[in-house]
N, C-alpha and C positions, 0 to 999 in steps of 0.2 A: 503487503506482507513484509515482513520485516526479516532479514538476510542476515547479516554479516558484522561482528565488532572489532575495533581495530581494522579499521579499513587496510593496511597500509601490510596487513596478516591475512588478512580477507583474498588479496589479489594476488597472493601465491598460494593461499589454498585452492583459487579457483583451479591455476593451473596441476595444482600436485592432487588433489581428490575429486574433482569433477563434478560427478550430480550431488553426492554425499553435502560436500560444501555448500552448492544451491539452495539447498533447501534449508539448511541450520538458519537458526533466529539470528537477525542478521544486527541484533544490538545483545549477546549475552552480557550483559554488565552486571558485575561482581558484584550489584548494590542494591537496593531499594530506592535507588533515587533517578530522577530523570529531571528534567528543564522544557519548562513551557514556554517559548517567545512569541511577542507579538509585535507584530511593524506595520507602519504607514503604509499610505498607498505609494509614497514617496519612497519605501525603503526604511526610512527612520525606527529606532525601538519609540514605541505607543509610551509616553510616560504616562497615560491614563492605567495602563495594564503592569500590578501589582509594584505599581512606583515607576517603572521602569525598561520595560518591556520584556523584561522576562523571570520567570518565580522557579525556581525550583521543588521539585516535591519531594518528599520521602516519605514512601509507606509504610515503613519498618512499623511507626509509633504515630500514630495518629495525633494522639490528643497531648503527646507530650511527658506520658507519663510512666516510662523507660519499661514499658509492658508490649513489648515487640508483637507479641501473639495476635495479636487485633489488626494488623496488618500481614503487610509481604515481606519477607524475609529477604529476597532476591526481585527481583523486574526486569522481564523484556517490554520493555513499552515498545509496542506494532502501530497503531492506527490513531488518527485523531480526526472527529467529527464536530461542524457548526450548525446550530440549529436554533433559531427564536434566542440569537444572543447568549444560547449557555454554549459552553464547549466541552465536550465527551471525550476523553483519554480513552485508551482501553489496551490491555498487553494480559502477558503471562503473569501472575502473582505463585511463588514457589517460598516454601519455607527452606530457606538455606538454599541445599543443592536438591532441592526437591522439584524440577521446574514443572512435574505435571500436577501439581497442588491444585490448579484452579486456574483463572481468570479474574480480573477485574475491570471496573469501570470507574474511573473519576472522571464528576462531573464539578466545573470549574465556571465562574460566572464572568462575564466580558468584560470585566475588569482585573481578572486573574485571582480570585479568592474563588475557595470550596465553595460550593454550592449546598449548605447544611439543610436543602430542604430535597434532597439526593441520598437515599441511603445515610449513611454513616458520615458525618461531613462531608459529604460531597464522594463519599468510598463505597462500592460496593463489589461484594466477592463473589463468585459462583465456582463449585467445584465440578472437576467433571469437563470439562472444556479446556483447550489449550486456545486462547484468542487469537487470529490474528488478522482479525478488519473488525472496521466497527460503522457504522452507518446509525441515522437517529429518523427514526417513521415520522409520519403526521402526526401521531399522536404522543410526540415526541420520548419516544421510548429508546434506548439504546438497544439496538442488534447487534452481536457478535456473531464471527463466523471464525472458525477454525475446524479442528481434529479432536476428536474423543476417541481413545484405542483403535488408533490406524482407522477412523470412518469419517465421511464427514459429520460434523457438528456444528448447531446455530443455537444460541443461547439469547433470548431476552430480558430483559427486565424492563418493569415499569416505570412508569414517572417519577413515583417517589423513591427506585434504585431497590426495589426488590425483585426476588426473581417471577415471572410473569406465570403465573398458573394458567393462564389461558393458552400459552403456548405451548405445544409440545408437551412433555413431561418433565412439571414443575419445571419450566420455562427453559428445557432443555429439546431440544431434536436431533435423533442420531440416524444416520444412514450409511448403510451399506452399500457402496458403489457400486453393482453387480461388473464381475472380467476387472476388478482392478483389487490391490491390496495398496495397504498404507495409504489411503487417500485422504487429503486436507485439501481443507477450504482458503484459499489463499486470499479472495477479495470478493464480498457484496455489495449489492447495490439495490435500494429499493422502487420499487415502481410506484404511482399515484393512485393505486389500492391498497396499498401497505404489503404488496406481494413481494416476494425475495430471490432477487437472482444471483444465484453464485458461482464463481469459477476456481477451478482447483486442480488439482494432477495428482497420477499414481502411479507405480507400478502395474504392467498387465501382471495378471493371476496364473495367465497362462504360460507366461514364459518368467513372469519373476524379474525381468529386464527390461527398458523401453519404457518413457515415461509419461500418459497417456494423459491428455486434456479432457476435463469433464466441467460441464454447465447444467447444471436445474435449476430449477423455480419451485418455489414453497408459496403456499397459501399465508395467510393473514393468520392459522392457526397453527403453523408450523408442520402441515401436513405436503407431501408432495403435490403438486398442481398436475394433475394429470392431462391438460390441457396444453401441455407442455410437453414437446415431443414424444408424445403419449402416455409417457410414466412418470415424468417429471424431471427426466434425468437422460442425457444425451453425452457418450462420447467422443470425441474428434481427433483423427490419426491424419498427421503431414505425411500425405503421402512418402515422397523423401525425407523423412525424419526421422529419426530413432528416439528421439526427445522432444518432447510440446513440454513447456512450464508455464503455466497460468501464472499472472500477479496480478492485472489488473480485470475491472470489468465494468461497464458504462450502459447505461441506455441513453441512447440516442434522441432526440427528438422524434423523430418518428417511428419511436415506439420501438425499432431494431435493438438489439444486443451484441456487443460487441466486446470480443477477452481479450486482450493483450498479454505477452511476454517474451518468450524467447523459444526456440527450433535450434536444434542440433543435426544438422544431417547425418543420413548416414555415411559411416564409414569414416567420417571425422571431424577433428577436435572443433571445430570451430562453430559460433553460435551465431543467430539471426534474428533481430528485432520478429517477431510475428505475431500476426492479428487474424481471428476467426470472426464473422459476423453472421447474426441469428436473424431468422423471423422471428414476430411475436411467439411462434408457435412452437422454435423449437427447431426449425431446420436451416441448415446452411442454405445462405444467400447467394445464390449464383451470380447475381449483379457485382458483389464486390471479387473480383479478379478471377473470377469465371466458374469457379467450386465452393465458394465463402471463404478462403482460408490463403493467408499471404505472408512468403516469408521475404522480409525485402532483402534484396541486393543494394546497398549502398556505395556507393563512389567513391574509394579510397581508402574502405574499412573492410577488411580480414575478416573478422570477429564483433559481435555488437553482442555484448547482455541488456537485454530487455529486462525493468524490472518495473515499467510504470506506463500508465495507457490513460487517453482519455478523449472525447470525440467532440467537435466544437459543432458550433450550429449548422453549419452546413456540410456536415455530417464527416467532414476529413477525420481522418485517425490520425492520433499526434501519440508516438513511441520515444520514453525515454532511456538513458540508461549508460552506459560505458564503452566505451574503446579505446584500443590504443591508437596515440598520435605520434611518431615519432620516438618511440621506445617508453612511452608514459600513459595512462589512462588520465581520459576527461570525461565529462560530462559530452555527452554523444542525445541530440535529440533529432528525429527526424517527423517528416508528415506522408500521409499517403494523400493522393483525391479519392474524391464520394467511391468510386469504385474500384479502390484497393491499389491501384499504379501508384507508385512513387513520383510526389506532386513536387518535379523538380525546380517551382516556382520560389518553392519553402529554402531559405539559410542559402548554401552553395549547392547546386544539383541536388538539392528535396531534403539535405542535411544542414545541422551548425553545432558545432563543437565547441567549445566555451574551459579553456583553462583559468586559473586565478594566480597566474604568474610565480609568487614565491612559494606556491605549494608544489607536490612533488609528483601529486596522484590524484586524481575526483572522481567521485559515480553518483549519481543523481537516483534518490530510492522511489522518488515519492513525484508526481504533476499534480497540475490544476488548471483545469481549462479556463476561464474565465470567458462571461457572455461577448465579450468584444475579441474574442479569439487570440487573446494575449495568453499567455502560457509559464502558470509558475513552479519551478521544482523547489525539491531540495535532495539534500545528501549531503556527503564529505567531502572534506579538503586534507590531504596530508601537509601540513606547514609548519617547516622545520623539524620534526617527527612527531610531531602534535594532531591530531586526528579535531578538527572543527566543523560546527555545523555550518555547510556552505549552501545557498540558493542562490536564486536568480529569477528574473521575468525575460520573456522576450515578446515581442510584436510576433503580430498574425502573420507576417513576413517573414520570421525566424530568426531576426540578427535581434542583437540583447536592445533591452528596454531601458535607453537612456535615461528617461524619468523615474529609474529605480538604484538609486542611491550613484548617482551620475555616471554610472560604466555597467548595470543589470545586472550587478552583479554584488553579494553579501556573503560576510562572512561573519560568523557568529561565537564568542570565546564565551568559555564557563569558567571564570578561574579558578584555578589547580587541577582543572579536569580534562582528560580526552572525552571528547564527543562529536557526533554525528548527528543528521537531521533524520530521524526516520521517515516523517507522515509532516502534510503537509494540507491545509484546509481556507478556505477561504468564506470569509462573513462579508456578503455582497450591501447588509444595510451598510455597514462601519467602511469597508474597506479595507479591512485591516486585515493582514496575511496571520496565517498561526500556524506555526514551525513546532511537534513535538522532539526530542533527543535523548537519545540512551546518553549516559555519564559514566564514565568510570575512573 
């Protein structure tokens, strides 16, 4: 889910407004336009992809013919997914300053042109939905998952980028998170039924305050899976915390569920990488760290934003996100073992921190686990007061992935633009990484 623009504004509003700040879309860009790149296994921009390794888009006007209405006015681009070589954009689409207009989906083919057998060249809109994940089924359908009027909401479309009548209503699903208000869907994940699991946070109902973690599961028709902690819908209170924020959410190999983001204890300001892990069924795992639910302590770090999760084959949780080092925020990634302890084998004591020397400030939005337990983000770089999409790979070890543009480290310019790397996806036939970015 997608946080904050202007990184470099982003990291004094965490400090000056607190949750308020968390949750805002974390690319508002004043435009219709965003940038799709795409790189080697090596690091390199793909010159097979749209010349160059990266296209920019603009929804405003589709086809070029100065008729703005057929598109987005404004774009949060949040999520980006790979599937059978096509690749699924998906964010907020607002006319002007109207950012609850709808959602959309572009669909982009692996060589970085639209996709014209997708909706609309490669465009499709749904109203009604605020996007912000995007996942693509077997039957390679784009799901979105966000908020409709403070609830959650999941939105599909089909193959050919209409909205999916078999799903939900007219390819929309709303829920009421019972004990919580303002609840969004921050990240899904699909299972190998075409089932949907999502994680998200809210306010309690009860008190209006305190920010409560929530997981369900949807059927293949967009109905709750009642198999699924009985009603399809489960929420989860840190004990010491007055704050849980969902961002990310994984299924594990063996079929576990697992949420990642961040914990705020109570009684103060500072925050904690933290991960929850499910049965198939629905309930907390007492195997990982004795309750299901871990907020790590890290070695040197005050403060950790959590804003990205993902679980590799033997079953470790790998948490990324930001901290300060020495009066500056970096990219901050750490790992747990199989049972939730801080796997101090991972970087320096179970962490590694990764600066990009002439920038000034980094947070990582977005991972990607890869099957050989290599590990790719992305996010920003402040460089020279220029906000860039920054990534990196690292080894299943946790130090940067020398074989990734010789130091693991990239950094990505749009010229005349500030930009950021929101969502970040990986196409295991090609090899090839794909970096989404807000523009402004």
């Amino acid at each position: 889910m997608n946080e904050a623009f202007s990184f470099s504004k982003s990291i004094a509003a965490l400090a000056v407004t607190g949750f308020a700040a968390l949750i805002a879309p974390r690319t508002a860009a004043a435009s219709p336009q965003f940038v799709v790149t795409s790189t080697t296994s090596a690091g390199l921009p793909d010159g097979n992809f749209a010349g160059g390794g990266q296209v920019k888009i603009d929804l405003d006007d589709l086809d070029g013919d100065a008729n703005p209405s057929e598109g987005c006015g404004l774009v949060v681009v949040q999520d980006v997914a790979v599937r059978s070589d096509k690749i699924v954009v998906a964010g907020i689409c607002g006319a002007y300053l109207d950012w609850q207009g709808g959602s959309f989906a572009l669909r982009l083919t692996n060589k970085g042109a639209r996709d014209n057998t997708f909706g609309d060249k490669g465009f499709a809109r749904i109203r009604g939905i605020t996007a912000h994940s995007v996942e693509i089924d077997s039957a390679s359908r784009p799901v979105l998952g966000g908020e409709a009027g403070g609830h959650f909401a999941i939105a599909r479309f089909t193959n050919a980028g209409l909205p999916d009548n078999s799903f939900g209503t007219a390819g929309v699903t709303k829920t009421n998170v019972a004990g919580m208000t303002g609840e969004q869907i921050a990240a899904i994940a699909i299972q190998s039924n075409n089932r949907i699991v999502v994680a998200g946070d809210g306010l309690s109902s009860s008190t209006g305050v305190g920010v409560v973690l929530a997981v369900g599961r949807y059927t293949d028709g967009g109905v709750l899976d009642n198999s699924f902690a009985g009603n399809g819908l489960t929420a989860t209170n840190f004990s010491s915390s007055s704050e849980e924020i969902a961002r990310s959410i994984a299924v594990a190999v063996d079929g576990k569920i697992v949420v990642g983001g961040r914990c705020r204890p109570d009684n103060t300001a500072i925050y904690q990488f933290a991960a929850a892990r499910y049965s198939e069924t629905g309930v907390l795992d007492p195997s990982f760290d004795g309750d299901g639910k871990v907020m790590l302590v890290i070695p040197g770090v005050v403060s950790a934003y959590g804003y990205a999760m993902g679980v590799d084959l033997s079953r470790r949780v790998v948490l990324a996100g930001f901290a300060n080092f020495s009066g500056r925020p970096e990219f901050l990634i750490a790992r747990t073992k199989e049972n939730g302890a801080l796997d101090t084998s991972y970087g320096t004591g179970g962490s590694t921190h990764t600066n990009f020397g002439s920038s000034t400030s980094e947070a990582i939005y977005d991972l990607k686990v890869l099957t050989n337990d290599k590990v790719l983000v992305t996010g920003v770089a402040a460089v020279n007061g220029h906000d860039q999409i920054a990534g990196a790979r690292y080894l299943s070890t946790g130090l940067e992935d020398l074989a990734f543009q010789t130091d693991g480290k990239i950094l990505i310019n749009v010229s005349g633009y500030d930009e950021e790397g929101t969502a970040i996806a990986y196409d295991t036939a090609s090899q090839k990484t794909i970096i989404v970015g807000g523009i402004n």
